[in-house]
VOGU-3710 file (C-alpha; in Angstrom, 3 decimals, decimal comma):
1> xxxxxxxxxx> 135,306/128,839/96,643  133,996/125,844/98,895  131,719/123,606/97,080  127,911/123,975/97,933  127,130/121,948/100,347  123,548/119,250/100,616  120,686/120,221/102,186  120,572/116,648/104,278  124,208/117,383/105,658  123,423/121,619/106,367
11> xxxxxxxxxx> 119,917/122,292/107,177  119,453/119,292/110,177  122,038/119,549/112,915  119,804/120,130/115,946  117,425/116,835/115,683  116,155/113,704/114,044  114,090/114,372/111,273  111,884/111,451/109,920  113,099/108,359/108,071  111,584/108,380/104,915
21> xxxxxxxxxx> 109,135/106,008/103,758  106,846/105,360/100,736  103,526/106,895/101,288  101,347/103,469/101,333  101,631/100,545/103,824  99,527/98,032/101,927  98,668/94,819/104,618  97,913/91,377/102,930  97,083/87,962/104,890  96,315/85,223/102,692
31> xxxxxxxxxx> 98,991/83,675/100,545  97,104/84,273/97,036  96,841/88,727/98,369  100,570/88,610/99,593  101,575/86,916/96,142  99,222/89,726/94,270  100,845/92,400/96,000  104,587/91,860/95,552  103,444/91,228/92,063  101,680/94,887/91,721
41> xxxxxxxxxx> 104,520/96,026/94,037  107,183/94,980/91,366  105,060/96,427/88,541  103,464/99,537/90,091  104,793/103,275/88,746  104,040/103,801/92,775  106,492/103,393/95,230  105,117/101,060/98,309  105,715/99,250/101,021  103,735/95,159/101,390
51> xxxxxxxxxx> 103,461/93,976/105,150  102,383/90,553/104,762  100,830/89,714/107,861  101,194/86,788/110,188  98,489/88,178/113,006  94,952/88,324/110,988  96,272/86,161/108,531  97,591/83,064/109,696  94,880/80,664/110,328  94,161/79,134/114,179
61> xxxxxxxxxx> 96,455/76,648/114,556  98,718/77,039/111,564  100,688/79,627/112,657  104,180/78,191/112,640  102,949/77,278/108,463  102,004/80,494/107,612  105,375/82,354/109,170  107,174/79,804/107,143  104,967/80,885/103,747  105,882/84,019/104,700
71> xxxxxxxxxx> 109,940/83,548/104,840  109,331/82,118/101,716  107,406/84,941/99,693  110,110/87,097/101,535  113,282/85,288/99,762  111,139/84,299/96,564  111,748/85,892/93,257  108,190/88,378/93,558  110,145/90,290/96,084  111,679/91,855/93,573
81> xxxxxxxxxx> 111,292/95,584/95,501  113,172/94,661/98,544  110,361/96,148/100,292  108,606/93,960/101,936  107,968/93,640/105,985  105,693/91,366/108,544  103,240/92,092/111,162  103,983/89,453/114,057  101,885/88,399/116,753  101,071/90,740/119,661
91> xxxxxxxxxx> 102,631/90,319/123,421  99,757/88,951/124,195  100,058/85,778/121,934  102,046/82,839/122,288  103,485/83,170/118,735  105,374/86,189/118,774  109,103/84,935/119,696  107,977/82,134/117,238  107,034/84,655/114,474  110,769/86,610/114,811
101> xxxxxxxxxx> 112,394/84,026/114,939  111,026/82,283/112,276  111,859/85,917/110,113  114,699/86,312/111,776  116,494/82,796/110,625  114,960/82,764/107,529  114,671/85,722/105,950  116,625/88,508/108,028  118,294/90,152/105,076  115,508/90,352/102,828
111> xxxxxxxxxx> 112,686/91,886/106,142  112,007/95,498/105,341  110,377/95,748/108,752  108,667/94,255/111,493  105,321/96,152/113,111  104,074/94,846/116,275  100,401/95,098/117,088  98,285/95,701/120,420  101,433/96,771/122,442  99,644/97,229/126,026
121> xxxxxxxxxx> 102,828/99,691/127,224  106,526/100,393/126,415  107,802/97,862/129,599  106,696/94,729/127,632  107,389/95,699/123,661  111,023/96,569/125,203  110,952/92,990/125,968  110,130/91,935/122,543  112,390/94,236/120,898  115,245/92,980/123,328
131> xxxxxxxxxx> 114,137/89,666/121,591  114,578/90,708/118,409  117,946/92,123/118,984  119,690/88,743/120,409  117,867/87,037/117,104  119,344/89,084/114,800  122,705/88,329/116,533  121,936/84,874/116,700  121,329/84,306/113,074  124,588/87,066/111,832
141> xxxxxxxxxx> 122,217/90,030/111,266  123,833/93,066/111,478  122,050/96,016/110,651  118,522/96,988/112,712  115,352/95,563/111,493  113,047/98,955/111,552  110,182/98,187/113,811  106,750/99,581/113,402  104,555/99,912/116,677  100,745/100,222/116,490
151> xxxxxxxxxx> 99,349/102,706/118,882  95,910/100,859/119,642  95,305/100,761/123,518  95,314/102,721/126,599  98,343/101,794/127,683  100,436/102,473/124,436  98,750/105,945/124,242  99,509/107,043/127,878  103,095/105,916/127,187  103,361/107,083/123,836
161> xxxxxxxxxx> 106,576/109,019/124,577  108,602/106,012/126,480  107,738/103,707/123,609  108,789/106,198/120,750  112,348/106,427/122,610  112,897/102,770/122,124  115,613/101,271/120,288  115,078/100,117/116,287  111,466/102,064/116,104  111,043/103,650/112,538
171> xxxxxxxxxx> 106,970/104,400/112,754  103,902/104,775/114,912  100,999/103,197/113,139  97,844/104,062/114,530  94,822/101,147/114,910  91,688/102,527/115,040  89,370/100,073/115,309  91,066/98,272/118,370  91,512/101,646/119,504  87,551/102,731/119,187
181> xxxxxxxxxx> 86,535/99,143/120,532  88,626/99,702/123,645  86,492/101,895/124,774  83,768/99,703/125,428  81,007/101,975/123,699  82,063/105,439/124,879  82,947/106,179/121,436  80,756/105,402/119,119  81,211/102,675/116,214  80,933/105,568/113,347
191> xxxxxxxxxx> 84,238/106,955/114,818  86,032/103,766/113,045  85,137/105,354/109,399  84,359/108,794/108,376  84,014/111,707/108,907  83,896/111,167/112,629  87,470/109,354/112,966  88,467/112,599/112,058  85,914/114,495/114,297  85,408/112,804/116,992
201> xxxxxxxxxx> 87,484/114,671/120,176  88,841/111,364/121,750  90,248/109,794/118,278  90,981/113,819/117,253  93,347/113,822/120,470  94,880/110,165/120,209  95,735/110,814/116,536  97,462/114,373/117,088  99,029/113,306/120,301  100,412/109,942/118,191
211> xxxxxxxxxx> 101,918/111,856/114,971  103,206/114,404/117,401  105,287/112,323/119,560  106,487/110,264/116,298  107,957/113,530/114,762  109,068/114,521/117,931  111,753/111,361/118,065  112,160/111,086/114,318  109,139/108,406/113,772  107,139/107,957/110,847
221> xxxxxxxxxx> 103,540/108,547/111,912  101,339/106,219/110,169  97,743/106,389/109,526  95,147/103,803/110,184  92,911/101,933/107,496  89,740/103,418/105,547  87,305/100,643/105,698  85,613/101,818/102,648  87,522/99,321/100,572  86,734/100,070/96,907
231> xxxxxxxxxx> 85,423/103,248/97,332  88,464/105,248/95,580  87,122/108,659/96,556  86,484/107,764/100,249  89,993/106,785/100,565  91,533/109,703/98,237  89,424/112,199/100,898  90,636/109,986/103,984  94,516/110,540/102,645  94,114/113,988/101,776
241> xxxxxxxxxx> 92,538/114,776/105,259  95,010/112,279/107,187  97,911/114,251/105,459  96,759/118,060/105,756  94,561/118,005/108,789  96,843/115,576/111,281  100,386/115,706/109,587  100,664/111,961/109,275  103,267/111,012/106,506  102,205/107,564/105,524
251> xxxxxxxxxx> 99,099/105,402/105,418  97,678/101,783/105,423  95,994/100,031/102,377  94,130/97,329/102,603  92,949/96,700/99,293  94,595/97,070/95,951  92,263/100,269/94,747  93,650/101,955/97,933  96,957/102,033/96,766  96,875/104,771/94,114
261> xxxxxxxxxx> 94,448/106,824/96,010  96,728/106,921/98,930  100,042/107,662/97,185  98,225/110,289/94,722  96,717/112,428/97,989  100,395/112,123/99,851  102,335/113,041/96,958  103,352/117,187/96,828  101,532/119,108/93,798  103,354/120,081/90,795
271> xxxxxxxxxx> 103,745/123,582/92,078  104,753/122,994/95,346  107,836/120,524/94,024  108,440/123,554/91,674  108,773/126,259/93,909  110,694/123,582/96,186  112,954/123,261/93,550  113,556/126,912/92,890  114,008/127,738/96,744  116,466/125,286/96,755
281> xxxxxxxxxx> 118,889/125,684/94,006  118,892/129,618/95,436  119,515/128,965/98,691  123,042/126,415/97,730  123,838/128,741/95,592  124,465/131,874/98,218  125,263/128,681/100,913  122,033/128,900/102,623  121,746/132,356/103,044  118,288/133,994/103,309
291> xxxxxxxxxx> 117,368/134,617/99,770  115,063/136,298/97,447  112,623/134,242/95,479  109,966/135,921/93,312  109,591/138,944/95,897  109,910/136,690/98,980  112,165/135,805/101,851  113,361/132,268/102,490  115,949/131,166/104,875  117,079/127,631/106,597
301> xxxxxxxxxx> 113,494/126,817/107,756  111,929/127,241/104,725  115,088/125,337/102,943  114,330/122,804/105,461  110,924/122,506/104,772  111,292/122,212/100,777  114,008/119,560/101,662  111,919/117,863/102,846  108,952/117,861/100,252  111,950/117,209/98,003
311> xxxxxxxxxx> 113,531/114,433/99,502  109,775/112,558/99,726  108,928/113,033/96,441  111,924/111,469/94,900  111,526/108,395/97,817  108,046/108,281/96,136  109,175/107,879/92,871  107,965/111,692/91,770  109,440/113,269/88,244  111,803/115,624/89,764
321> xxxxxxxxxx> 113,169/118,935/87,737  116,559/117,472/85,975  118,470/119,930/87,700  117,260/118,901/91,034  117,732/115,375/90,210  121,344/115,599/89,156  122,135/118,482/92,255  120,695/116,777/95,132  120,178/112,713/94,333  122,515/112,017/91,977
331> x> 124,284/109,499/94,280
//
């Protein structure tokens, strides 16, 4: 008898499914937060991602300084999780080829990813990612940065589906707060907290047609920021509603008491990674075969689906069942 094969090789041949990324994106700008959070990064029980950020945070006029503090943090020894990314400079701004290349040369091996803010339309963050590509070659890079894109205006909304087909893309963030201002009033401030950002029909429609078109080419949708910033239940509700309501499979932080909030209302329940577990080891053993489980059916979409609450879990650093752990990540 053939050996049982693994779900990631069986159950996915007619699509991309999502990369898979820790739950929390946590943002820091000055160089005493970025230093704090690749500390609690190193030391956390919670798998995250850090974007330090070279937009909000570097100061007017020391830009070029603060991409090369950056670099540095980025090959230092708190980067101990090899998980660490940049936000760059929008197209707007004349700092963005500065910004990758700065990464680029410096500390290409070591970037996690790049996110791009403010992208106006897909015609002009082509450009930039064209950019990135011949720096990367330039410096001996040869595997793809991932690149995160924030959907924030008009124009990156109404071309949602051109820019998620681009080359190196690994998430859709969404920016709510550029994306409320943009409208010049029509929506109103409250929709830039909650409950309206999840209410209101405008933000309602940009956030389901944004996590729609990320799944639909393999893209991590990413929600925005809660501006409640200590407030641990405000950002626990935020997370559970951002990741039952909309689908969205990861989420800013922009505060330390975020993080464990965030990663606590993304992470699967004890029960759901159990029955996951159970589906799972039934359906390799008869090959993926519908099978019986406790009086129910389950065939390759629901093996699928478990796979996938599997397969996040253990990216999130989740106590899986032994067996489940030595079957399917033992590697």
């Amino acid at each position: 008898m053939s050996q049982p094969s693994h779900p990631a090789q069986t159950l996915f041949p007619e699509g991309p499914s999502p990369a898979l990324l820790p739950a929390c994106d946590h943002y820091a700008g000055t160089e005493p937060l970025m230093r704090k959070a690749l500390r609690l990064q190193a030391s956390s029980a919670h798998r995250f991602d850090v974007t330090l950020d070279l937009e909000d945070g570097a100061p007017a006029g020391r830009e070029r300084d603060h991409a090369d503090l950056v670099v540095e943090l980025l090959r230092g020894e708190h980067n101990l999780a090899g998980r660490a990314g940049a936000r760059i400079h929008d197209p707007s701004s004349p700092h963005w080829q500065a910004d990758i290349d700065a990464l680029v040369a410096g500390a290409g091996e070591q970037l996690a990813h790049i996110t791009i803010p403010k992208v106006p339309a897909a015609r002009p963050l082509a450009g930039m990612l064209e950019y990135l590509q011949r720096a990367c070659l330039a410096a001996g890079i040869k595997h793809e940065i991932p690149v995160h894109v924030l959907i924030e205006t008009h124009g990156a909304l109404a071309e949602c589906h051109q820019i998620a087909g681009l080359p190196w893309l690994r998430g859709l963030d969404f920016g709510i707060m550029d994306f409320v201002s943009a409208h010049h009033g029509a929506i109103p401030a409250a929709a830039m907290r909650s409950p309206a950002q999840f209410e209101h029909a405008l933000v309602r429609h940009a956030k389901t047609l944004q996590v729609m078109t990320a799944l639909s080419h393999g893209l991590v949708p990413v929600h925005n920021v809660t501006l409640a910033l200590r407030d641990v239940e405000q950002v626990r509700t935020d997370a559970r509603r951002a990741r039952q309501e909309f689908g969205y499979l990861r989420m800013w932080s922009i505060h330390p008491a975020q993080i464990e909030p965030i990663c606590e209302a993304f992470a699967a329940s004890h029960d759901e990674l159990e029955l996951a577990a159970q589906v799972l080891l039934a359906g390799q053993r008869v090959h993926w075969a519908p099978v019986d489980v406790d009086g129910r059916l389950y065939d390759r979409a629901s093996y699928r689906y478990f796979w996938r609450v599997l397969a996040r879990a253990q990216q999130d650093g989740a106590e899986l069942p032994q067996e489940v752990s030595a079957t399917f990540f033992s590697d």
